[in-house]
C-alpha positions as CSV (number, residue, x, y, z in Angstrom):
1,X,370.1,195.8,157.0
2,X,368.3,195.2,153.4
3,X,369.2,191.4,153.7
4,X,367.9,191.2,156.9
5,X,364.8,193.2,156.5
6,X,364.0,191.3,153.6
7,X,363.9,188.1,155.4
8,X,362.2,188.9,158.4
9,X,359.6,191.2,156.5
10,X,358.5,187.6,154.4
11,X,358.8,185.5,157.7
12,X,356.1,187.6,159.7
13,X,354.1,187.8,156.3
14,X,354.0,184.0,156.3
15,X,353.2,183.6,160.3
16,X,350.2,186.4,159.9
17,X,348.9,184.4,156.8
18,X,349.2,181.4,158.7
19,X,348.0,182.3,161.9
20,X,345.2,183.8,160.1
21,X,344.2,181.3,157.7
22,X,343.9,178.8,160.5
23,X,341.3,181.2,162.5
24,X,339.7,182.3,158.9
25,X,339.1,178.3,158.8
26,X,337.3,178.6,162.3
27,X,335.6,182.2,162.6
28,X,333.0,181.0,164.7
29,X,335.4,179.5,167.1
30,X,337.7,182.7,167.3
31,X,334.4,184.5,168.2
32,X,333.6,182.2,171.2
33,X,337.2,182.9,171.9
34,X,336.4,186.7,171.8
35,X,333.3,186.5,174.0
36,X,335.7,185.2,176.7
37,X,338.0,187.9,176.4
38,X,334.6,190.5,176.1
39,X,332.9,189.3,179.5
40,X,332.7,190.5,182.8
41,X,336.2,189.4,184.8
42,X,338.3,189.8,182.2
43,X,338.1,192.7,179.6
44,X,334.4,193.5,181.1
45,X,333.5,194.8,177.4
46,X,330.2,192.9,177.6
47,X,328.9,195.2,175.1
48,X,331.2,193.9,172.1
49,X,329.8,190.1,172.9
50,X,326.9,190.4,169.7
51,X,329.5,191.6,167.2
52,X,332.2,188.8,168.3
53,X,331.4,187.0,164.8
54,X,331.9,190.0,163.0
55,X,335.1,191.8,164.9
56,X,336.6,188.0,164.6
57,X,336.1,188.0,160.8
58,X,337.4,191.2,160.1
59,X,340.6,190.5,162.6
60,X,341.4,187.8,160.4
61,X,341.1,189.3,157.4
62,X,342.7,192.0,158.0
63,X,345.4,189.8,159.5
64,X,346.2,187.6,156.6
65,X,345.9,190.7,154.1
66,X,348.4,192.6,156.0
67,X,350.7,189.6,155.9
68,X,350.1,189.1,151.8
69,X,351.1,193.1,151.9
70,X,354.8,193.0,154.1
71,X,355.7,189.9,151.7
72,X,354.5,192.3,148.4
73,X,356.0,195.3,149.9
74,X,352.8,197.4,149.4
75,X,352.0,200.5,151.0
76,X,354.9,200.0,153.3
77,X,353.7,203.1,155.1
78,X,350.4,201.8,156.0
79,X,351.2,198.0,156.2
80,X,354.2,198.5,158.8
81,X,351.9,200.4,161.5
82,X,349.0,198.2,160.9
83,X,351.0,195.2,161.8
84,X,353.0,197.2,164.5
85,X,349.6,198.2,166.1
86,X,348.2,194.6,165.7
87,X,351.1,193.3,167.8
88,X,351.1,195.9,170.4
89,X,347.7,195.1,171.1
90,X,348.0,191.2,170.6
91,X,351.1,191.1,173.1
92,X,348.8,193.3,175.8
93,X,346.5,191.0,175.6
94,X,348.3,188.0,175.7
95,X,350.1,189.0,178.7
96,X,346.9,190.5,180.1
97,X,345.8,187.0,180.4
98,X,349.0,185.2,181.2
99,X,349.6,187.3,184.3
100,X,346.0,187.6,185.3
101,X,345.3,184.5,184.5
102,X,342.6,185.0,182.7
103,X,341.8,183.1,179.5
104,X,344.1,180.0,179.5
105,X,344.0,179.7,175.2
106,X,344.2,182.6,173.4
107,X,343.3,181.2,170.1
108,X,346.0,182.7,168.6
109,X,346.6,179.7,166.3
110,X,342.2,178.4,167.2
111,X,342.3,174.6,167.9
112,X,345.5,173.6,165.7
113,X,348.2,174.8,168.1
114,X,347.6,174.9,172.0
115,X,349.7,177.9,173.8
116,X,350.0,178.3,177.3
117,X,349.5,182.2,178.0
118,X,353.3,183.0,178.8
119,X,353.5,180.8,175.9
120,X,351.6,183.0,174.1
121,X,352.8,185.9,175.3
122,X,356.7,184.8,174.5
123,X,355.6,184.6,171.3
124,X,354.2,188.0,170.7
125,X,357.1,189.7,172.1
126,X,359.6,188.0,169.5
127,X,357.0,188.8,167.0
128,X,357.4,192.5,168.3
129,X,360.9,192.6,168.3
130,X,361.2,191.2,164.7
131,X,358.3,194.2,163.9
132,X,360.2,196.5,165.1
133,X,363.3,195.6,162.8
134,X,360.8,195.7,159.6
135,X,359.8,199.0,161.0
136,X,363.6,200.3,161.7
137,X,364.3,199.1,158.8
138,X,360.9,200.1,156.8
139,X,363.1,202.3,153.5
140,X,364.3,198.7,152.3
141,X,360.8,197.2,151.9
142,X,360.2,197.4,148.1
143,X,357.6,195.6,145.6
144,X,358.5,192.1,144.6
145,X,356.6,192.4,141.4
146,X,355.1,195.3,139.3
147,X,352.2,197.0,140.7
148,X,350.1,195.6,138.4
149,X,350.4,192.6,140.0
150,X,350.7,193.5,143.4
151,X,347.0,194.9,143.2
152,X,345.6,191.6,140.9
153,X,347.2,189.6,143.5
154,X,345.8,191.2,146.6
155,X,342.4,191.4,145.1
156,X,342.3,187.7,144.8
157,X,343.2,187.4,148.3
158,X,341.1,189.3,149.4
159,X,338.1,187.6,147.2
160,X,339.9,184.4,148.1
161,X,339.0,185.3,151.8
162,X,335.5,186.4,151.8
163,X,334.8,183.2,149.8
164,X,336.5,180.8,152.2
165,X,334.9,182.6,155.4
166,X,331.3,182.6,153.5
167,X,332.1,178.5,152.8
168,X,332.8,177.6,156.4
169,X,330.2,180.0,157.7
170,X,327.3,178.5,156.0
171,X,328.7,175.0,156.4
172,X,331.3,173.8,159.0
173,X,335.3,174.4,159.0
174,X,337.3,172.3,156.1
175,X,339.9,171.4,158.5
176,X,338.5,169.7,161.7
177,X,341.3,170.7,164.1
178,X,339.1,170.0,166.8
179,X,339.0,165.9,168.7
180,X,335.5,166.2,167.6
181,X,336.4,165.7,163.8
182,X,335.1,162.6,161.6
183,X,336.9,159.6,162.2
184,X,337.9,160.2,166.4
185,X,335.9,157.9,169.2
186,X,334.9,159.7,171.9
187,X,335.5,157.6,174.2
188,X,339.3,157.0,173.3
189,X,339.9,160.5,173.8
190,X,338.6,160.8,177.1
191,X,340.9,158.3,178.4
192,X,344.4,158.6,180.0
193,X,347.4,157.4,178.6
194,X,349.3,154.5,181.2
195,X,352.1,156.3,181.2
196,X,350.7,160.2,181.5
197,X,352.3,162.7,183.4
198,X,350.4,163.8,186.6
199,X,349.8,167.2,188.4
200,X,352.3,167.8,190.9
201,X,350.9,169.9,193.8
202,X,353.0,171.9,196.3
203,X,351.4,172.8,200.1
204,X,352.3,175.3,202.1
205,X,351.6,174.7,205.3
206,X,351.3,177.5,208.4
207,X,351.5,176.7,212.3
208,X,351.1,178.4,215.1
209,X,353.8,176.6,216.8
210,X,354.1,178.4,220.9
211,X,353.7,181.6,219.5
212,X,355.5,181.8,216.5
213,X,354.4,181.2,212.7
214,X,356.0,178.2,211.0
215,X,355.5,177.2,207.4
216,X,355.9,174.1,206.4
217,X,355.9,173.1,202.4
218,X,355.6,169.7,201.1
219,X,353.6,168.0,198.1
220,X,351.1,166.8,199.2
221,X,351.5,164.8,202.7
222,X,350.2,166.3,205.9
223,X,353.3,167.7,207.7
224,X,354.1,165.9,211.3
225,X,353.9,169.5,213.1
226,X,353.8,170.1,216.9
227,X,351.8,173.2,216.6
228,X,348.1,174.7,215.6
229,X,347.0,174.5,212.0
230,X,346.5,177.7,210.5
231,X,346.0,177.5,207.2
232,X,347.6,175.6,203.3
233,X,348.2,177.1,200.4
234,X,348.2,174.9,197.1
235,X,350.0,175.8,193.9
236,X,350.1,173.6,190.8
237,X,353.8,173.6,189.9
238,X,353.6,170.9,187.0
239,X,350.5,170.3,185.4
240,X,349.1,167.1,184.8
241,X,347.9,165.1,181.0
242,X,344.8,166.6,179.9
243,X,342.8,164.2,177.3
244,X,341.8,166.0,174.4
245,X,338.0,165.3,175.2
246,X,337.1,166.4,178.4
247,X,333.9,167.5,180.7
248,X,331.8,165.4,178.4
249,X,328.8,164.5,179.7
250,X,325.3,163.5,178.6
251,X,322.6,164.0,181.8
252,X,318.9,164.1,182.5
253,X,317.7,164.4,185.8
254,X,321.3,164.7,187.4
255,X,322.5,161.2,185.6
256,X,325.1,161.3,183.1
257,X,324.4,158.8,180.2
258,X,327.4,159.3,178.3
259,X,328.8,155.6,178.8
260,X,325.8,153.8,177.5
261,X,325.2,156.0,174.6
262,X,328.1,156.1,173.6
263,X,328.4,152.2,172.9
264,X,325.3,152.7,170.7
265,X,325.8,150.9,167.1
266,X,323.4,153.9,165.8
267,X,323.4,156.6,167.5
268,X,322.6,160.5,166.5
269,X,322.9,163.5,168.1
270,X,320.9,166.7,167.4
271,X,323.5,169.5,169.2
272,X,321.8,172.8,169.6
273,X,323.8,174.4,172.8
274,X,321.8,177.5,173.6
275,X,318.1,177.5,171.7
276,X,317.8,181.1,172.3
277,X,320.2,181.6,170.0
278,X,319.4,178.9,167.3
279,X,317.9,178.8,164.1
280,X,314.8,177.3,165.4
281,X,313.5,177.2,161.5
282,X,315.5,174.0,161.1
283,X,313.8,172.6,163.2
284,X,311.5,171.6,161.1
285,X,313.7,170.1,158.9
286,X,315.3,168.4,161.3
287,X,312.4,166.6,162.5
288,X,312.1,165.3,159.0
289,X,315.8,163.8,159.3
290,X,315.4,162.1,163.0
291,X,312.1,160.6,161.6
292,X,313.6,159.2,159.0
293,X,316.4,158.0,161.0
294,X,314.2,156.3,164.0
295,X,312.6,154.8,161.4
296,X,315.9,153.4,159.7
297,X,316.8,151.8,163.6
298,X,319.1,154.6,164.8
299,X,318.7,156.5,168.4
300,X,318.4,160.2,168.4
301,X,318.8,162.6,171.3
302,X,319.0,166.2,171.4
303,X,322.2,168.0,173.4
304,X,321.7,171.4,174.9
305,X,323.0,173.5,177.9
306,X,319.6,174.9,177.9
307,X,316.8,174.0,180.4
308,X,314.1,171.5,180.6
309,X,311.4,174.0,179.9
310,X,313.2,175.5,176.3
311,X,313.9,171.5,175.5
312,X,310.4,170.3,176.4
313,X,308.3,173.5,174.7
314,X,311.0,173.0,171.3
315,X,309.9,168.9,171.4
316,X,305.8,169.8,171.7
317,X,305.4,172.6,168.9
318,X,307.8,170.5,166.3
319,X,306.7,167.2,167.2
320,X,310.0,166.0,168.4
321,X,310.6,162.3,168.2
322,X,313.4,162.2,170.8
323,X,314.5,163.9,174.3
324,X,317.1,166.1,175.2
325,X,319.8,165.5,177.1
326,X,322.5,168.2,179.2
327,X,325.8,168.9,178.1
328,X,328.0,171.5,179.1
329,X,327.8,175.0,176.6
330,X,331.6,175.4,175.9
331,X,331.6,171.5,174.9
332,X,328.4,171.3,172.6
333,X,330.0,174.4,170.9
334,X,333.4,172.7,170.7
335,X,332.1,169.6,169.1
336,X,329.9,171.5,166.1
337,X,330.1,175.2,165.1
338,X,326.5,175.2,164.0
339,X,323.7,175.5,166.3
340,X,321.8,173.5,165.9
341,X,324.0,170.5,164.0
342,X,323.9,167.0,164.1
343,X,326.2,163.8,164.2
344,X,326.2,160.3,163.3
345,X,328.4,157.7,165.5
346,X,328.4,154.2,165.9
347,X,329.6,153.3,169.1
348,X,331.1,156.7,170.1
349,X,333.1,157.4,166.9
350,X,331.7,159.8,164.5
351,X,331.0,158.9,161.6
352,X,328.7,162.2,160.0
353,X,328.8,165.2,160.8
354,X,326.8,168.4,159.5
355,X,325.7,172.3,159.2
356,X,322.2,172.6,159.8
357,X,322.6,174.0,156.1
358,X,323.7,170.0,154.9
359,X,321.0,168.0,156.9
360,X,320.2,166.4,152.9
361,X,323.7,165.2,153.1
362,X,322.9,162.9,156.4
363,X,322.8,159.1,155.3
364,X,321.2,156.1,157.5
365,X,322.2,153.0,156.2
């Protein structure tokens, strides 16, 4: 039982630190993720939704330092139920969503690994079981080192943390897990493979055939029926390839523009996707930037999921050189998590992209 504990006690410790670290790298993301699970329809805690930031960097704090703890063996006591209580309410909410269908990523890994909820949900349940072994088990959890060391150790993790999460707050995440990162086109990622799968569709098909109810399945044909059509269900049974970039458009006035800029050779794109919640300050700067950029040859638009008048009133009191254009909220906030931010691309691949804290770094050649 030692053995045993011993090993599965530094396996969770490494999946918490993982799992953490990869949403410490993207707080701003988890917290979108939380707002989901906050609003009305699916938690309906609508109140939480202005402290999403915070509650998602203390969550993965908390969850890497409890995973540097069960690998030290300190405070068994108190690290044992913390992580027990982490995973009871991570597997509730993970098959909260899976059976109600209710947020189809939890973010349990953000943007590096994609689980399906039952995915998700499998997951958390082995993660409970092997829990519950640690916690069985809890007497043969010891300190790997002296206690000295334990405590220098979990200091620096700790400082190690709070540094990181201040880094990628105040500029953007050091690993770009996102199809959005430097280097990706656009436009290739939008596209379908020859060979990808497709969704598979099953019908089921009632009729009112002389009296009597038939149903009728099939996937996807009309069913040659002698009878009254009552009424089809449709249920996806095998879902179809998804392109990392998807719902991407660039519209004004109803017309999406997306093509055509995207085969610009200069191209830049201010992304601010809600302006109520902006640093409008920047702005300021920013005009300084695009001016200097129209100047050097290049295009600039602005992207928002905000309306004409917020756009317009924003262009006339900074002097805007450049219009904005609508794009969907969830994907200007997947592309940058700074709002606003701004890109560089020649012909739909990015080449720049920046914090509103690094406009200086932005070069036009």
């Amino acid at each position: 039982m030692k053995n045993i504990v011993g090993v599965v006690r530094i396996f969770v410790g490494i999946l918490f630190i993982i799992s953490g670290f990869i949403k410490l790298n993207d707080p701003v993301g988890f917290s979108f993720k939380l707002e989901e699970y906050f609003s009305q329809g699916v938690l309906d805690l609508p109140f939480l939704t202005p402290y999403a930031l915070a509650i998602s960097i203390l969550v993965v704090v908390v969850e890497v330092m409890v995973g540097v703890m069960i690998i030290l063996g300190y405070k068994r006591k108190i690290t044992v139920w913390t992580l027990l209580a982490m995973i009871v309410f991570f597997t509730f909410l993970t098959f909260y969503s899976a059976y109600f269908n209710k947020v189809t990523d939890c973010g349990c890994f953000g943007d590096a690994i994609k689980l399906t909820p039952w995915e998700s949900f499998t997951k958390d349940v082995v993660l409970l079981i092997l829990i519950l072994i640690i916690y069985a088990g809890r007497k043969y959890i010891t300190p790997l080192v002296k206690p000295q060391t334990v405590k220098a150790v979990l200091m620096l993790s700790l400082l190690a943390c709070i540094g990181y999460v201040y880094h990628v707050l105040n500029h953007l995440p050091v690993i770009d897990f996102r199809p959005y990162e430097i280097g990706k086109n656009i436009e290739e990622g939008m596209s379908f493979p020859e060979n990808a799968p497709k969704a598979i569709f099953e019908y089921t098909w009632r009729f009112n055939v002389n009296g009597n109810e038939e149903i009728h399945i099939t996937n996807g044909d009309y069913p040659t029926v002698d009878g009254e059509f009552i009424d089809v269900e449709t249920k996806e049974i095998q879902a179809g390839y998804e392109p990392p970039v998807h719902d991407f458009t660039i519209e004004q006035e109803g017309e999406d523009f997306a093509s055509s800029l995207l085969q610009e050779p200069k191209l830049v794109m201010v992304i601010a996707y809600d302006l109520r919640k902006s640093n409008l300050k920047v702005f300021k700067e920013i005009k300084t930037i695009t001016d200097k950029a129209l100047k050097a040859g290049y295009k600039v638009i602005g992207m928002s999921a905000s309306g004409p008048s917020q756009t317009n009133l924003l262009k006339m009191e900074y002097g805007l050189g450049f219009d904005f254009y609508f794009t969907d909220e969830t994907t200007l906030k997947t592309i940058v998590r700074s709002n606003p931010g701004v890109l560089v691309l020649e012909k739909g691949t990015i080449k720049q992209k920046v914090h509103y804290n690094d406009l200086e770094d932005l070069k036009f050649d």
